[in-house]
C-alpha positions as CSV (number, residue, x, y, z in Angstrom):
1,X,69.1,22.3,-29.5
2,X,68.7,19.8,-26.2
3,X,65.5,18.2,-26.4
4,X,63.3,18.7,-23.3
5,X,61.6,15.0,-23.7
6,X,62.5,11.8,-25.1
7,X,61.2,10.5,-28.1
8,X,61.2,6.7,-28.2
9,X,62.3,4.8,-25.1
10,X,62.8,0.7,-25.2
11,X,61.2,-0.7,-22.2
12,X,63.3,-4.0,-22.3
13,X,64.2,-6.9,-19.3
14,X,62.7,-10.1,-18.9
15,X,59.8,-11.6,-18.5
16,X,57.8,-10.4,-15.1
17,X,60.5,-7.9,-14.4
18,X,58.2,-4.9,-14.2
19,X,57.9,-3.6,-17.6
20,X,53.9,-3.6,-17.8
21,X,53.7,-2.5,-14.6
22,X,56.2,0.7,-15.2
23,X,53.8,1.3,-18.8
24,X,50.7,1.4,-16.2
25,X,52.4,3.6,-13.7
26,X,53.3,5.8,-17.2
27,X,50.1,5.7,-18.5
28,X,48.3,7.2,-15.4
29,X,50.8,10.3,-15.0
30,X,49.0,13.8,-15.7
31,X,51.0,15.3,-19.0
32,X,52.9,18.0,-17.1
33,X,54.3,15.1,-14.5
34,X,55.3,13.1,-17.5
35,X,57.5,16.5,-19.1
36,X,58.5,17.7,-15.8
37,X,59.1,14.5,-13.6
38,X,59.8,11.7,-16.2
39,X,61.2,13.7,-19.6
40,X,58.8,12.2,-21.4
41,X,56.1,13.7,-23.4
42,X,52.3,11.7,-23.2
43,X,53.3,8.1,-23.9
44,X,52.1,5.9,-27.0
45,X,52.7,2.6,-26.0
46,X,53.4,-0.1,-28.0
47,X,54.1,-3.9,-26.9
48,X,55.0,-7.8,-29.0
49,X,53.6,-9.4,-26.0
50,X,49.7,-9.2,-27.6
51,X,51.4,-11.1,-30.9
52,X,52.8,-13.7,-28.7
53,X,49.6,-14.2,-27.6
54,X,47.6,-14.5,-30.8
55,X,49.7,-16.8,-32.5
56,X,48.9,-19.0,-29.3
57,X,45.1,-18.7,-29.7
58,X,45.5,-19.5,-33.7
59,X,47.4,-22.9,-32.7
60,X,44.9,-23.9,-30.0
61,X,42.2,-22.8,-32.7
62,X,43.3,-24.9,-35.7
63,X,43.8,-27.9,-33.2
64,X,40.4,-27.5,-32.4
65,X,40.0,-27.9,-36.0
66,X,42.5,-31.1,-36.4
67,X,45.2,-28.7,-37.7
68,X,48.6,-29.0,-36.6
69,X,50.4,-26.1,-34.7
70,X,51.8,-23.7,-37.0
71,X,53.9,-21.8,-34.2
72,X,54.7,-23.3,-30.8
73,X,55.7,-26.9,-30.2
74,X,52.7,-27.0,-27.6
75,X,50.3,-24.8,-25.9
76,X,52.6,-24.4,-23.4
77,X,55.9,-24.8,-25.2
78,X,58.2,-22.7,-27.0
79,X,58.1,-21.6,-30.3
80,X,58.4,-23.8,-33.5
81,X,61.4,-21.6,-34.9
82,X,63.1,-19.3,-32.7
83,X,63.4,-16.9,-35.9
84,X,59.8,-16.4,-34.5
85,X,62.2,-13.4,-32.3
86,X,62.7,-11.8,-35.6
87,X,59.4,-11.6,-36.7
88,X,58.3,-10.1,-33.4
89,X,60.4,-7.5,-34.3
90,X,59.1,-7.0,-37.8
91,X,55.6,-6.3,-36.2
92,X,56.8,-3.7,-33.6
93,X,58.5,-1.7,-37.0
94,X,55.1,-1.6,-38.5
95,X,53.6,-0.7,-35.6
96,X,55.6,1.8,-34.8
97,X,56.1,3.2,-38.5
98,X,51.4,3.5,-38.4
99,X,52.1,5.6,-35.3
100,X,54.8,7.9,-37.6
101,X,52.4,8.2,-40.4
102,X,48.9,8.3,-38.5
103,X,48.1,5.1,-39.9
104,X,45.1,3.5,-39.1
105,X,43.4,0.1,-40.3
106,X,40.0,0.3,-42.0
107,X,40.1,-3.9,-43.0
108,X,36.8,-5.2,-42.8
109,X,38.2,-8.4,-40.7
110,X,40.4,-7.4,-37.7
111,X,41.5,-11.5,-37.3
112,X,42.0,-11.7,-41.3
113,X,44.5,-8.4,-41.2
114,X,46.7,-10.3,-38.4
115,X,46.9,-13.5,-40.1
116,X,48.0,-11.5,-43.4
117,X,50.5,-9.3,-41.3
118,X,52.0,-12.7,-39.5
119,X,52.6,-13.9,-42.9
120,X,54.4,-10.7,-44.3
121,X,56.5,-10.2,-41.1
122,X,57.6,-14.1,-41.5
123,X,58.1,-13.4,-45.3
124,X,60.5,-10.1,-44.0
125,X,62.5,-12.7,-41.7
126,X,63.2,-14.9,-44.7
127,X,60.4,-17.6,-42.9
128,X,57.6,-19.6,-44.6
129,X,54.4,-17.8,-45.0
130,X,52.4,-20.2,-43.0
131,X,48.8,-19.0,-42.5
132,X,48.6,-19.0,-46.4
133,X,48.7,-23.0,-46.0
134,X,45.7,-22.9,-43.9
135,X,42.5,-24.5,-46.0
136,X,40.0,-21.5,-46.3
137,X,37.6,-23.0,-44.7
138,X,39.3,-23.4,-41.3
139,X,40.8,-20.1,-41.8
140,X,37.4,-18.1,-41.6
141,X,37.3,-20.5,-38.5
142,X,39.8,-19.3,-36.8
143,X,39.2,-15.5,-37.7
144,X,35.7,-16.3,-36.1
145,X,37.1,-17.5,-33.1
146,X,39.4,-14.7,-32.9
147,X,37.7,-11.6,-34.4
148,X,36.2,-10.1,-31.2
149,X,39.9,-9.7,-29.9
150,X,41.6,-8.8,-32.9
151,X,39.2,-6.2,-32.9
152,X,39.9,-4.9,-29.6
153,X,43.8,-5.2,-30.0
154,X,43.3,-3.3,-33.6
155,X,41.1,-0.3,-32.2
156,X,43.4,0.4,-29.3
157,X,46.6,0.5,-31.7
158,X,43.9,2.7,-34.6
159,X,43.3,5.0,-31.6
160,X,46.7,5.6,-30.7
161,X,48.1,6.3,-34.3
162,X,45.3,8.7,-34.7
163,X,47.0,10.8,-31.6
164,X,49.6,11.4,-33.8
165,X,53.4,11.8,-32.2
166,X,54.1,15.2,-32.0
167,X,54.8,16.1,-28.7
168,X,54.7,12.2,-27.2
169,X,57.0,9.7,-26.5
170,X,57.0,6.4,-27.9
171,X,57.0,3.5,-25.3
172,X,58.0,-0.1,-27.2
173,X,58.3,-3.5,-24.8
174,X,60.0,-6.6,-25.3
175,X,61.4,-9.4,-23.7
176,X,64.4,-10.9,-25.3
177,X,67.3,-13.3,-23.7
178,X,69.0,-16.6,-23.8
179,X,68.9,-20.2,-22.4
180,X,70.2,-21.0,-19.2
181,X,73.7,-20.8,-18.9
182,X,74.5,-19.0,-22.3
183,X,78.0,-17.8,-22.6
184,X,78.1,-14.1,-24.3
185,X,77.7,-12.9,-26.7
186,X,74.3,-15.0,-27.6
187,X,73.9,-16.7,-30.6
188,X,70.8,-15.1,-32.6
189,X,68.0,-14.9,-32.9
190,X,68.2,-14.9,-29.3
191,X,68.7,-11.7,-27.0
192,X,69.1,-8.2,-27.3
193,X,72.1,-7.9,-29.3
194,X,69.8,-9.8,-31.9
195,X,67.0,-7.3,-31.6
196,X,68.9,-4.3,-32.3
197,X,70.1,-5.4,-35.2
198,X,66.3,-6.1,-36.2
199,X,64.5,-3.0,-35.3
200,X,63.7,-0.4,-37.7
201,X,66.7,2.5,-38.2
202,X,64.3,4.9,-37.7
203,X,63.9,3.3,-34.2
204,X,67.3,3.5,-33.3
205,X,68.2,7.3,-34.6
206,X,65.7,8.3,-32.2
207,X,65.5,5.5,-29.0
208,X,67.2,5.5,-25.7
209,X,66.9,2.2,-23.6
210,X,65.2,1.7,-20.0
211,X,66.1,-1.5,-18.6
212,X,64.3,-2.9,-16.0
213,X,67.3,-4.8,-14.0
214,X,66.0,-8.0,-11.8
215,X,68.3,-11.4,-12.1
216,X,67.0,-14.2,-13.7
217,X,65.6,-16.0,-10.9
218,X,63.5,-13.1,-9.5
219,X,62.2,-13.1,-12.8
220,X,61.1,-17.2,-12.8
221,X,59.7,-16.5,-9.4
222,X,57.5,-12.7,-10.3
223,X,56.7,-15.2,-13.7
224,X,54.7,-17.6,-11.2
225,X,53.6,-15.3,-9.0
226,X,51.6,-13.0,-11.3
227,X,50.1,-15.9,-13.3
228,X,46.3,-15.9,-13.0
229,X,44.3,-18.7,-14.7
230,X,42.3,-16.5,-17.1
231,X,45.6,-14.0,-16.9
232,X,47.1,-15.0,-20.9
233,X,45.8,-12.3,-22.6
234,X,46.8,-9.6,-19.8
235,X,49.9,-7.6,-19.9
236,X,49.8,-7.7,-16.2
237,X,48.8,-11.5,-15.1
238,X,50.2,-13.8,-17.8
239,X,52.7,-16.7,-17.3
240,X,55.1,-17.8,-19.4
241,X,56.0,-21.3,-19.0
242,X,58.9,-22.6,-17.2
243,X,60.5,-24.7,-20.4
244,X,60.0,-21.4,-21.9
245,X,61.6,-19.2,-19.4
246,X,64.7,-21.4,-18.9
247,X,65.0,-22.0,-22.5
248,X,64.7,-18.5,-23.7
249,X,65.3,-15.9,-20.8
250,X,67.6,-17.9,-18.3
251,X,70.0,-15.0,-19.0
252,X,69.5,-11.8,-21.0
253,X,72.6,-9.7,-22.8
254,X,71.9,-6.3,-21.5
255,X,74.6,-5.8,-19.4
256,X,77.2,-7.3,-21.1
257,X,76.0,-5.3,-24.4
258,X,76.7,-2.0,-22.5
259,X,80.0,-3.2,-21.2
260,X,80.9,-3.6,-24.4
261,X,80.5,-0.4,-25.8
262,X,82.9,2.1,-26.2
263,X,80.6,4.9,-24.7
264,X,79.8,4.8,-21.0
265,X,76.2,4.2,-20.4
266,X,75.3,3.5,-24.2
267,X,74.5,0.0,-26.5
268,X,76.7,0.6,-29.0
269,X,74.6,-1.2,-32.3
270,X,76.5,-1.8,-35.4
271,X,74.3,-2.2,-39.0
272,X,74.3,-2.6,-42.3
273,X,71.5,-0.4,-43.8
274,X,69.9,0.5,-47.0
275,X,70.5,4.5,-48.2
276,X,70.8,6.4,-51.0
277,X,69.9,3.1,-53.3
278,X,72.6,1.5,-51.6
279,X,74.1,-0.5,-48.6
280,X,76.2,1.2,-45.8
281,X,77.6,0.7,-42.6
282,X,76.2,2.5,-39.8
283,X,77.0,3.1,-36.1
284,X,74.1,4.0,-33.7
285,X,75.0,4.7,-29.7
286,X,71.8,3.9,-27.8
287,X,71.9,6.1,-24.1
288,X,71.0,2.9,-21.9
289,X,69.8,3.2,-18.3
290,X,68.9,0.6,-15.4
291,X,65.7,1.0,-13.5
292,X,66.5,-0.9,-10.2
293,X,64.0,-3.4,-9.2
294,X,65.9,-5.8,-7.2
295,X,64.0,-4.4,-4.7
296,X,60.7,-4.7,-6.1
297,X,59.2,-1.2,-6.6
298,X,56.6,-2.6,-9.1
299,X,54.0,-5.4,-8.3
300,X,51.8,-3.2,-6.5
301,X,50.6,-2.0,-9.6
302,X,48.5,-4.6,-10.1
303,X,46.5,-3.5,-7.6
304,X,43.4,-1.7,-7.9
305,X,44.6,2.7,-8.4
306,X,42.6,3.4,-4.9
307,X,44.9,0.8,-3.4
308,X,47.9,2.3,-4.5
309,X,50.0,3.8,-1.0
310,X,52.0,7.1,-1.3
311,X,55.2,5.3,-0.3
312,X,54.9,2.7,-3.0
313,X,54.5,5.2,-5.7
314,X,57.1,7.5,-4.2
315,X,59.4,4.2,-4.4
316,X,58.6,3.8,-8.3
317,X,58.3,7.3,-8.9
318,X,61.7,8.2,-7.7
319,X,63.4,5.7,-9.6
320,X,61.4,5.7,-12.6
321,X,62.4,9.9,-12.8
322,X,65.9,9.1,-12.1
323,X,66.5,6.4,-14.7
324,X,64.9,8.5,-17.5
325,X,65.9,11.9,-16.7
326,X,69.7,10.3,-17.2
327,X,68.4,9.0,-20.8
328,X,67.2,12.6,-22.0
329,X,70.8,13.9,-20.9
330,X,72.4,10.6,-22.6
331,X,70.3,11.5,-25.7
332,X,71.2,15.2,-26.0
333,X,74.7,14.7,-25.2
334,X,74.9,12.6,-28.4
């Protein structure tokens, strides 16, 4: 039976293409508009960006401490090991596997439970544990520092599971790509093609993807352009550096990844997967979709909601409803 809503949509481009400001728009549709205008059901939203983040305030908090950085080169550099990709996406499976189940966290230290879920999710990508190095005493530091906006970061995602998913659709954004100038396809752990083959099964049985299509330099100059100073922990203001954006999203694989399928309008993802106490190979057709924003339809979302004019969110609103509307028919004509 055709579904009426999707279930898990991929919210992936680069960096400043729109994604966070789409999620906003999402988030402030009534639950009818989101079933009859978007084919979605009342999104749960769930985003590596906030990881990214926190594994920047634990190296700026163990150099205040004399510790070496465990995870970028610099504070404003990329990271250490670019398997780093990887482990974002072993975060993103357990977060969205608490949202399957219900799950929510009851640990006593909010800081404490990320350092020991950085650890596992480098462990899962076949990385060095690196928090467990940490001397104790600048641990409990660090998880000082930190703790106030762990906590935050853990209640919102403890609130969400407890929604439960009947019913909802399941929002996850990233920001994958390649240096400047990268012939395809991309050499992991870089890009999309990379990603799929790191994301949960369970993930993508179920996902369709809504990609968010600006070129590479609109992206460097909406990067700059959104930055504010206290902006790092924001979805919406943060800046990613320039090394960063030439060195890891100069191009993304997108398009080429749906050129190469052998369905129209699909990434095509080939896997090796555990079942039935075994290994097989699987074959999973993702419906794919571009939201045009050459035209930028997106950065007024930033703006206060009173400021907001009806043409603007006509503009996003149209194009938002097209783009998804032709995942659900992708999905059910699978």
């Amino acid at each position: 039976m055709p579904s009426e809503t999707l279930d898990t949509v991929l919210l992936f481009s680069l960096p400043a293409s729109g994604k966070s400001e789409v999620r906003t728009y999402m988030a402030s549709l009534t639950p009818a508009q989101c079933v009859s205008d978007m084919a979605m059901g009342a999104t749960l939203q769930l985003d590596d960006y906030p990881y990214v983040h926190f594994m920047h305030r634990i190296d700026d908090e163990l150099h205040l401490n004399g510790h070496p950085y465990l995870y970028y080169q610099g504070p404003n550099r990329p990271f250490q090991d670019a398997w780093t990709w990887a482990v974002l996406a072993n975060l993103l499976n357990e977060d969205y596997d608490d949202l399957q189940r219900g799950h929510q966290h009851d640990d006593a230290s909010a800081a404490q439970l990320l350092f020991n879920r950085l650890d596992a999710a480098r462990e899962k990508s076949e990385m060095h544990a690196v928090m467990g190095d940490i001397p104790y005493r600048i641990r409990l530091k660090v998880a000082q520092a930190l703790e106030a906006e762990c906590r935050e970061d853990l209640d919102a995602r403890n609130r969400q599971a407890a929604l439960g998913t009947q019913g909802r659709t399941i929002i996850i954004e990233a920001a994958r790509g390649g240096p400047n100038g990268t012939a395809f396809p991309i050499t992991p752990p870089h890009g999309y093609g990379s990603a799929f083959q790191q994301l949960d099964p369970r993930i993508l049985e179920r996902a369709a993807v809504l990609y968010i299509w600006v070129d590479p330099g609109e992206s460097r100059r909406k990067n700059i352009e959104r930055g504010l100073p206290d902006g790092q922990g924001s979805i919406l203001h943060h800046s990613v550096p320039l090394e960063v954006m030439l060195g890891h999203y100069g191009t993304d694989d997108m398009a080429w990844l749906i050129e190469q399928s052998d369905r129209p309008d699909t990434v095509k993802v080939e896997r090796v997967v555990k079942e039935a106490g075994g290994y097989v190979n699987k074959v999973y057709y993702l419906p794919a979709a571009r939201f045009d924003n050459r035209q930028d339809k997106t950065t007024f979302i930033r703006k206060a909601r009173p400021e907001w004019r009806p043409a603007e969110i006509k503009a996003i609103h149209d194009e938002l409803s097209r783009a998804l509307k032709t995942l659900l028919r992708g999905r059910n004509s699978l």
